[in-house]
N, C-alpha and C positions, 0 to 999 in steps of 0.2 A: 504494500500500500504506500502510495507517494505520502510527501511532506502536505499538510495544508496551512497556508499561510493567510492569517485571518488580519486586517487592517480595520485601523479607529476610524470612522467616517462622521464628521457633522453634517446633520441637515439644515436647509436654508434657516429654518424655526429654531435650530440650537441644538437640538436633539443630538446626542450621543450614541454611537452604535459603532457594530462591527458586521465587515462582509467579506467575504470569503474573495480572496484579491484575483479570481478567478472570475468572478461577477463584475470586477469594475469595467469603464468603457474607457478609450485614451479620452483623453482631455482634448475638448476643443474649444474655441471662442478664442479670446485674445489670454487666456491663459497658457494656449497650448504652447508658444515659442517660447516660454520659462519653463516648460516642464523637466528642461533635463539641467536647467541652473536654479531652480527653488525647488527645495527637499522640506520633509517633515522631521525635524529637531525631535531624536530621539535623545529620554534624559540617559546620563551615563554615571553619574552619580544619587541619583535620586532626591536633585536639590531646584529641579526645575518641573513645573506643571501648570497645565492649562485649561483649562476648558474647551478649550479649540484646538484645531492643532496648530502645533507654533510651527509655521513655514517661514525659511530665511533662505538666504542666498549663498551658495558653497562656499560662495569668496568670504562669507563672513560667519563661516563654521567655525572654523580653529577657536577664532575669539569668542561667542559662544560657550564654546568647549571648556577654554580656559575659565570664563564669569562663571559659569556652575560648578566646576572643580576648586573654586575659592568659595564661593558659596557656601559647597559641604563643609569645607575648611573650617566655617566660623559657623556654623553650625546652621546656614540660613537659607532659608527654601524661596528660591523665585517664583511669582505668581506671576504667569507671562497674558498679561493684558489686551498689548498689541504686535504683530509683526507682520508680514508679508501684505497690504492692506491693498485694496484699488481706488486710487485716486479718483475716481466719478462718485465715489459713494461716498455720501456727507456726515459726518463724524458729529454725533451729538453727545452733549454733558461732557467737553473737553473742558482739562483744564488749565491748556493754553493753546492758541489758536493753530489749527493744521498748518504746516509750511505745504505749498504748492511744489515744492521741491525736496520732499522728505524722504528721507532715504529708506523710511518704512515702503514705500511704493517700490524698492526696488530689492526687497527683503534684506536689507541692511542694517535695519535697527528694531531693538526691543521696547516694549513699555513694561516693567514687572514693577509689582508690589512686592515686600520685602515680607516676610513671615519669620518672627522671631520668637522662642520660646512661646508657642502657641498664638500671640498676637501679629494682626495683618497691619503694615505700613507704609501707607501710601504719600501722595504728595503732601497733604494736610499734615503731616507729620512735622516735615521738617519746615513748617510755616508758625507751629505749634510755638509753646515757648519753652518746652521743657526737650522738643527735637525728638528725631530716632533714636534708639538704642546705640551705646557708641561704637556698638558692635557692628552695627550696621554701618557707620560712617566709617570706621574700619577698612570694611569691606569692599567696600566705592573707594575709597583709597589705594588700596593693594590694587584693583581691577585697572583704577589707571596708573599705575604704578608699574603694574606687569602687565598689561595688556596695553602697550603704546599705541597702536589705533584705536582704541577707543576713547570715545570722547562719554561724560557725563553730562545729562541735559542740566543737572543741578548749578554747571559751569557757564550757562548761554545766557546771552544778557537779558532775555526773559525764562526765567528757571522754568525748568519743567522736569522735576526730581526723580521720576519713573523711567526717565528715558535714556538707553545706551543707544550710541549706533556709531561707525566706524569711519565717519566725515566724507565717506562719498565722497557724495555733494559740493562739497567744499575742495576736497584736494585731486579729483578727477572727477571734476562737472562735466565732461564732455562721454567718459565712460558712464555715468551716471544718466545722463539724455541717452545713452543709446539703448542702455536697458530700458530705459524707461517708455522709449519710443516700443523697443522688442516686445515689450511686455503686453503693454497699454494702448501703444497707439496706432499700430500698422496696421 
């Protein structure tokens, strides 16, 4: 009897499931020319989880890899928010305004909340006046500390404290339009 390999699937509604990876169809629409450059972030420390599945971009796997292996480190569970997103679709109850240029649209960036000793820590957190756990600022420390492509949104001149991503955008705009053109817009 063969191997069966059963995959997590979301429905449009959120719903959670699994199907038998024998059942699925290829991808098509304008997601299909990403399909073999955005993957689904499997955890490998058991310090990353989501509700959805977290889709990124190969290019920005390693680092990834490395934020959840510091994670388990300090003992801290990522709740991954947002990632691989489509630009057409309007983002509501943000709590800083979408860049039209984000590197979320080209799965290069995270949004997680922070889970510590049982409590969840989001942006309100570090607005707060008693702040994150300092365990948690720690944490964001070492990530950019060892992880030199990444940038922390809590660093942008309008903070947005949930958010990792690897500056694209910034340090190849022109690689960053092409995905984004590949992805979204051909």
């Amino acid at each position: 009897m063969g191997e069966e390999t059963w995959v997590k699937v979301s429905t449009a509604d959120g719903q959670i499931g699994y199907v038998l990876k024998d059942f699925l169809e290829p991808v098509s629409g304008p997601f299909a020319s990403a399909q073999n450059e955005i993957v689904c972030y499997t955890a490998k420390h058991q310090a990353i989880e989501s509700d959805s599945p977290i889709l990124i971009n190969r290019d920005f796997l390693q680092s990834v890899e490395k934020m959840e292996e510091l994670a388990a480190a300090h003992s801290i569970n990522l709740t991954v928010t947002s990632s691989f997103r489509n630009p057409k679709v309007q983002l509501r109850n943000t709590v800083v305004v979408p860049s039209n240029m984000s590197n979320h649209h080209v799965g290069h960036a995270l949004d997680v909340n922070f889970l510590y000793k049982g409590k969840l820590y989001g942006c309100s957190s570090f607005t707060d006046r008693c702040g994150p756990p300092s365990e948690v600022c720690r944490f964001i420390r070492e990530v950019k500390k060892t992880v030199p492509s990444i940038r922390w949104g809590g660093d942008f001149t309008v903070p947005d404290y949930i958010h990792f991503d690897d500056g694209l955008n910034v340090t190849n705009p022109q690689q960053f339009l092409t995905k984004l053109h590949k992805y979204w817009l051909d």
